[in-house]
mmCIF file of the C-alpha atoms, coordinates in Angstrom:
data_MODEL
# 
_entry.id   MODEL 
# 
loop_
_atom_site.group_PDB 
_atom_site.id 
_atom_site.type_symbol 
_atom_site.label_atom_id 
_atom_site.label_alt_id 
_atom_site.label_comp_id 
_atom_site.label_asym_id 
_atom_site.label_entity_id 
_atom_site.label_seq_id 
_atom_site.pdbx_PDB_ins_code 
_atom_site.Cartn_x 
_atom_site.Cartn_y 
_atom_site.Cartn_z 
_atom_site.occupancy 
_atom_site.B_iso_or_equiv 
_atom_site.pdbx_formal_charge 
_atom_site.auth_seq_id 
_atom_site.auth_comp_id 
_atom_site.auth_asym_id 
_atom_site.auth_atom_id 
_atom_site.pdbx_PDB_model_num 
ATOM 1  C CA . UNK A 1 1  ? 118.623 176.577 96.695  1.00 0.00 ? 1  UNK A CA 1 
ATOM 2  C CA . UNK A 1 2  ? 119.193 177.399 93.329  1.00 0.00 ? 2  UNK A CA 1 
ATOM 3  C CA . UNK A 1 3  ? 121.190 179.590 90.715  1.00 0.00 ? 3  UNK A CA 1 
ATOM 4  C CA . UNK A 1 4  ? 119.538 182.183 89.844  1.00 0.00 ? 4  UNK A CA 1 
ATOM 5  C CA . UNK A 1 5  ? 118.058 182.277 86.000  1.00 0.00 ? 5  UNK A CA 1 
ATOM 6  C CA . UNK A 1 6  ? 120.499 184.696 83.793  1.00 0.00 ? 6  UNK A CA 1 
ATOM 7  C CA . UNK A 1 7  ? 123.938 183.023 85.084  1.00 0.00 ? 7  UNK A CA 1 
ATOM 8  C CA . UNK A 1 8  ? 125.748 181.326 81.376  1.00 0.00 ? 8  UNK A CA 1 
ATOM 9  C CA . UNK A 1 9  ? 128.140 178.468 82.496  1.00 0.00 ? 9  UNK A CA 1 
ATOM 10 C CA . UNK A 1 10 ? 130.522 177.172 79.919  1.00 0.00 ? 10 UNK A CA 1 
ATOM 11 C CA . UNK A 1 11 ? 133.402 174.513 80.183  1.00 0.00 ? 11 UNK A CA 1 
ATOM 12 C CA . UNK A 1 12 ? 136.601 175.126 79.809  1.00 0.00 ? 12 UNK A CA 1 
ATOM 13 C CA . UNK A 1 13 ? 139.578 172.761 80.254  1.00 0.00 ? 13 UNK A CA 1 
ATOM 14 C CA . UNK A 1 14 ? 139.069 171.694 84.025  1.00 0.00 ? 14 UNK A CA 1 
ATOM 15 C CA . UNK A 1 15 ? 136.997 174.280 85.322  1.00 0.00 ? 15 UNK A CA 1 
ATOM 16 C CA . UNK A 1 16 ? 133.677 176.262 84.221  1.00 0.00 ? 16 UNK A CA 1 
ATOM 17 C CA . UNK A 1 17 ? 133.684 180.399 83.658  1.00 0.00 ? 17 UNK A CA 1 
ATOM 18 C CA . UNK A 1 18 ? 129.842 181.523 84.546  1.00 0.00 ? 18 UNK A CA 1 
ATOM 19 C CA . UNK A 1 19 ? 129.060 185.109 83.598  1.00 0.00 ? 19 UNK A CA 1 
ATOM 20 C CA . UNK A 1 20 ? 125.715 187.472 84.349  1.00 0.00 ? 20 UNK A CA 1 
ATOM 21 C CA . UNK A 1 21 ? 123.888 188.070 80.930  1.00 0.00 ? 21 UNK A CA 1 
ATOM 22 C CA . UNK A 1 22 ? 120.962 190.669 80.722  1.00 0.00 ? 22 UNK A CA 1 
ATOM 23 C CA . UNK A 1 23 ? 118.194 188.972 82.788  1.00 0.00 ? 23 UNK A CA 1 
ATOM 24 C CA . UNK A 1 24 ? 120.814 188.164 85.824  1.00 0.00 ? 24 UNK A CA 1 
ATOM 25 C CA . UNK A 1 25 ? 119.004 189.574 88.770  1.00 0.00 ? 25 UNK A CA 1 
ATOM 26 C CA . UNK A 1 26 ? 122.711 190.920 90.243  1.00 0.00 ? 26 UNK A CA 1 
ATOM 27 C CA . UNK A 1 27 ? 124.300 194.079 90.158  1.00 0.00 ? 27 UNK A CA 1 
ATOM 28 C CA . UNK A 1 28 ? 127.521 191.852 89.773  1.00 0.00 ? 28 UNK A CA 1 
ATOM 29 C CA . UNK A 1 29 ? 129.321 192.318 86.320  1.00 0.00 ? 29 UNK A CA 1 
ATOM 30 C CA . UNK A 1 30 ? 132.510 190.195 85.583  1.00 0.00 ? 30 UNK A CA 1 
ATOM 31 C CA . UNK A 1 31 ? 133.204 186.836 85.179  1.00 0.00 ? 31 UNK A CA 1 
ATOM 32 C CA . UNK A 1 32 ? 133.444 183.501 87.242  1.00 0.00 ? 32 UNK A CA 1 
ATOM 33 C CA . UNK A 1 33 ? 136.158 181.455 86.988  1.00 0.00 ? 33 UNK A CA 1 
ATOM 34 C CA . UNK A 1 34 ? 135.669 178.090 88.383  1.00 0.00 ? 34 UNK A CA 1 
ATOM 35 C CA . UNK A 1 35 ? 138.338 174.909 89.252  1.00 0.00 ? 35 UNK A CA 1 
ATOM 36 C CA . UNK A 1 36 ? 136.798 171.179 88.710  1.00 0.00 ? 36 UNK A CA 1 
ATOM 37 C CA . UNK A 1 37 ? 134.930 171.207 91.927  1.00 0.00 ? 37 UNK A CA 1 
ATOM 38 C CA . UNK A 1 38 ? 133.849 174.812 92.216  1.00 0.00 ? 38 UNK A CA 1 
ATOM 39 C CA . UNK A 1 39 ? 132.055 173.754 88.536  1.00 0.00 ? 39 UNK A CA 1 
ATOM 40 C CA . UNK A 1 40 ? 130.685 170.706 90.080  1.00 0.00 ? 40 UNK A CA 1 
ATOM 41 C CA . UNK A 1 41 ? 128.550 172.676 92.986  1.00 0.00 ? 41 UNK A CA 1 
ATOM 42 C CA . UNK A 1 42 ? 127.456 175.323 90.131  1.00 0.00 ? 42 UNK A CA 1 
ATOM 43 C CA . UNK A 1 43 ? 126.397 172.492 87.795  1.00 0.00 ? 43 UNK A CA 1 
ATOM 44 C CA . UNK A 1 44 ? 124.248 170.489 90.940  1.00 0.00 ? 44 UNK A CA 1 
ATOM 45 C CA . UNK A 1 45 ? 123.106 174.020 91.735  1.00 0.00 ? 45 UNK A CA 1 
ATOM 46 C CA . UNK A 1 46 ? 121.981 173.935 88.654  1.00 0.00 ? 46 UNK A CA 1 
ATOM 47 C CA . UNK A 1 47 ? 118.192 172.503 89.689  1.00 0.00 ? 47 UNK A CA 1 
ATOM 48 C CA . UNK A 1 48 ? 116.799 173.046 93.038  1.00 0.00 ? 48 UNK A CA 1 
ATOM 49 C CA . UNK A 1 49 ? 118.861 171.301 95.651  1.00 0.00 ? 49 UNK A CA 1 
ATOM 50 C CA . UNK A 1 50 ? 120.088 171.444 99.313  1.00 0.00 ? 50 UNK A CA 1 
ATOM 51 C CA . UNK A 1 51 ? 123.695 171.586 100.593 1.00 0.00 ? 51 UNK A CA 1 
ATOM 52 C CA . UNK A 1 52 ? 123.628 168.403 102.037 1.00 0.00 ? 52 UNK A CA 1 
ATOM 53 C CA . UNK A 1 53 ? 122.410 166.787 98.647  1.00 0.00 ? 53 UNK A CA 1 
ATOM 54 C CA . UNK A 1 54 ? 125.468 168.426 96.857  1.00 0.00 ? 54 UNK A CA 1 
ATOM 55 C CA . UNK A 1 55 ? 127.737 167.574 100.126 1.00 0.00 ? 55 UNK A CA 1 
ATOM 56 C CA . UNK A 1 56 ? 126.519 163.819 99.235  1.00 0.00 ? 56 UNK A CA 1 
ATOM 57 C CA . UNK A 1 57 ? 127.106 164.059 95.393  1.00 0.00 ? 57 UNK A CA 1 
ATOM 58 C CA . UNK A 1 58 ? 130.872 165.127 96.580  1.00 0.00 ? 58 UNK A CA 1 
ATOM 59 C CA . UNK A 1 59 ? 131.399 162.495 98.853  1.00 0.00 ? 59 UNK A CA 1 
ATOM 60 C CA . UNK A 1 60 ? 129.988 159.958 95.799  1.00 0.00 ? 60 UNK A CA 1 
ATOM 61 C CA . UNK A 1 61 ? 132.110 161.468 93.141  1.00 0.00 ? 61 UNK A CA 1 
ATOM 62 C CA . UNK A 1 62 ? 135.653 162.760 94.932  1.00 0.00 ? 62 UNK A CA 1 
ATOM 63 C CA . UNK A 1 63 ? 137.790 160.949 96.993  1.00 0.00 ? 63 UNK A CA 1 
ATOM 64 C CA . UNK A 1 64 ? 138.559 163.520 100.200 1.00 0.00 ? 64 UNK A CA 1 
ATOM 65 C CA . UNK A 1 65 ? 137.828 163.763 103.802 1.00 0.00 ? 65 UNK A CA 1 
ATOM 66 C CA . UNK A 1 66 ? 133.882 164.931 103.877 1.00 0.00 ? 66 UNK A CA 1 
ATOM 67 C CA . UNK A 1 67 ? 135.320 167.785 106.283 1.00 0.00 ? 67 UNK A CA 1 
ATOM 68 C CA . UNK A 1 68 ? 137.537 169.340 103.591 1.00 0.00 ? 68 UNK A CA 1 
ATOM 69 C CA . UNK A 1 69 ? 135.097 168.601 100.913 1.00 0.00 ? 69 UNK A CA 1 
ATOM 70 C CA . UNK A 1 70 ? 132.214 170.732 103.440 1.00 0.00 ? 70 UNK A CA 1 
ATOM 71 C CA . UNK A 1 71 ? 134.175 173.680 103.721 1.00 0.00 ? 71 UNK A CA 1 
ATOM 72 C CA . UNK A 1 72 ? 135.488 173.744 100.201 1.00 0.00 ? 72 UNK A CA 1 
ATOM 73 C CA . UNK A 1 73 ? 131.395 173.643 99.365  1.00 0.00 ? 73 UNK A CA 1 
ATOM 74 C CA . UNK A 1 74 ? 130.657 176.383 102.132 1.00 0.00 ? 74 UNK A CA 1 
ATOM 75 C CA . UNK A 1 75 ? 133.681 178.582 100.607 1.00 0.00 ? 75 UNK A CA 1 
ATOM 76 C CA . UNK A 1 76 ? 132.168 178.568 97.011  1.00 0.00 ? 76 UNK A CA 1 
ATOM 77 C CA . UNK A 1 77 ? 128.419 178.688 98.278  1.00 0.00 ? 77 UNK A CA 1 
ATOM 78 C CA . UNK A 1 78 ? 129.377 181.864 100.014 1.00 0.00 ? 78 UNK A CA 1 
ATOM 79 C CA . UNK A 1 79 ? 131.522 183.297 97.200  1.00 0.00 ? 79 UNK A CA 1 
ATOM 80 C CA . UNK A 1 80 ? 128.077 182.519 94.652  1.00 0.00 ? 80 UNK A CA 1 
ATOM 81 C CA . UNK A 1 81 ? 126.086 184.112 97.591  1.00 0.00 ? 81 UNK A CA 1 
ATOM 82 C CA . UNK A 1 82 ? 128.269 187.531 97.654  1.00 0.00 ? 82 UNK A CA 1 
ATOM 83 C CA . UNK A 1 83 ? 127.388 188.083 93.999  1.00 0.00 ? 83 UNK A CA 1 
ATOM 84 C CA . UNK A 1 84 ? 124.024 186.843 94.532  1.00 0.00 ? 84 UNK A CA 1 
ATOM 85 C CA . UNK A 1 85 ? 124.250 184.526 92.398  1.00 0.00 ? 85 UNK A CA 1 
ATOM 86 C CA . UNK A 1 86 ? 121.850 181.739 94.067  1.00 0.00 ? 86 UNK A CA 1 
ATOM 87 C CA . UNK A 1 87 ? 118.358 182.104 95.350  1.00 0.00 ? 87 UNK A CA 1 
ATOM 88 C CA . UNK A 1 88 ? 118.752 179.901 99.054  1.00 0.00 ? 88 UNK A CA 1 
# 
């Protein structure tokens, strides 16, 4: 899976915003606001990967029970799914 070409990221503080510019293939218009972690997943999802390759770049990088960590990364694949905003 991957996100979908015409989704801008930019940091900010801790988190990430990501907005739809003109070539986003989503009829979603607004903007993404994104803690630490929820910018983590958008920037592995960044080039083609798999959830259990960005499950294992968690694990590597935050220090939490790979259960929480799993659904926290199911939550925000499904909330970047809603607004089709990732090609799976």
């Amino acid at each position: 899976m991957k996100l979908k070409e015409g989704f801008c990221t930019q940091k900010i503080a801790k988190g990430q915003v990501m907005v739809p510019i003109g070539s986003a293939d989503t009829d979603f218009r607004g903007i993404v606001r994104s803690n630490s972690t929820a910018a983590f997943v958008v920037d592995c999802l960044k080039e083609e990967t798999t959830r259990d390759e960005i499950l294992e770049k968690l694990k590597a990088t935050y220090d939490a029970p790979e259960d929480v960590m799993a659904k926290d990364l199911d939550d925000v694949l499904e909330k970047l799914d809603s607004i089709n905003a990732i090609n799976r």
